[in-house]
N, C-alpha and C positions, 0 to 999 in steps of 0.2 A: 130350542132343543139342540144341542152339540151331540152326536152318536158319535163316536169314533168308530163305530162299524158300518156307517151308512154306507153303501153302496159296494160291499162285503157279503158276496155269496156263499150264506151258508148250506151246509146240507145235512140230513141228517138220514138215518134208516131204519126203519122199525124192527123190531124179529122177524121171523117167519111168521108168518101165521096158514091157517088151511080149513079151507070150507067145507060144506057139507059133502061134498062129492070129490074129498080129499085132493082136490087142488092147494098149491102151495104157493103163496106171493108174500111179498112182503113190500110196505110202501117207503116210499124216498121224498122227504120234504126239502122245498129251497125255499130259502128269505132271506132277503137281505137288508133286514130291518123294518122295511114301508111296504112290501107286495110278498106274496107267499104264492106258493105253488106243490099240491099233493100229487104225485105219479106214482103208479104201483108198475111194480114188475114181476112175471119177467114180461108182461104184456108191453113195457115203456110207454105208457098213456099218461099224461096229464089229466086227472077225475078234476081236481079242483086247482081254482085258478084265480088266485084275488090280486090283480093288477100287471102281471107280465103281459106283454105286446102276442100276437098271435104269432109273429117271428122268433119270439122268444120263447114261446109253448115249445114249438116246434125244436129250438136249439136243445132244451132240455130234454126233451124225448131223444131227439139223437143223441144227448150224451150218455142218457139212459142204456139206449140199446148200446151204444159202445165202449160201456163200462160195464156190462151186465156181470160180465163173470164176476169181478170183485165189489159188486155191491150185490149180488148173490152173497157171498164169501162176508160181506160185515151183517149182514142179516144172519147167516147162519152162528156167528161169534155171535150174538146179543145175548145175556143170559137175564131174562126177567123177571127171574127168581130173586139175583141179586139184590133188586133193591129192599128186598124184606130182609135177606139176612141178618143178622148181627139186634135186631129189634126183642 
């Protein structure tokens, strides 16, 4: 298997979402082809974790927390409505 992204951290960020007791998070995924990792914020917690080192849970939560504001900021742009449009 040739990836030309292997070892190419990606990220990505859900919408908003909001729970029963109108809390407001939205989650932040990283993969880099071979190991994933789910963190929600603005808590910056790694929930799920399939193959990053425990040092590396750890690097991703700190980048969580100090990036929070603008991955607040691309959660809040998500519109997911969008994908039904135009159908």
């Amino acid at each position: 298997m040739n990836d030309l992204n292997a070892g190419e951290l990606n990220m990505a960020v859900s919408a908003i979402c909001q729970n029963d007791k109108g809390e407001k998070y939205a989650f932040v995924t990283f993969s880099d082809g071979v190991r994933s990792a789910e963190g929600k914020i603005p808590a910056c917690k790694i929930l799920k974790n399939g193959g990053f080192a425990d040092i590396e849970v750890k690097e991703l939560e700190k980048y969580m927390a100090e990036h929070l504001k603008e991955l607040k900021k691309l959660a809040a742009n998500i519109d997911i409505f969008s994908a039904f449009k135009g159908e």
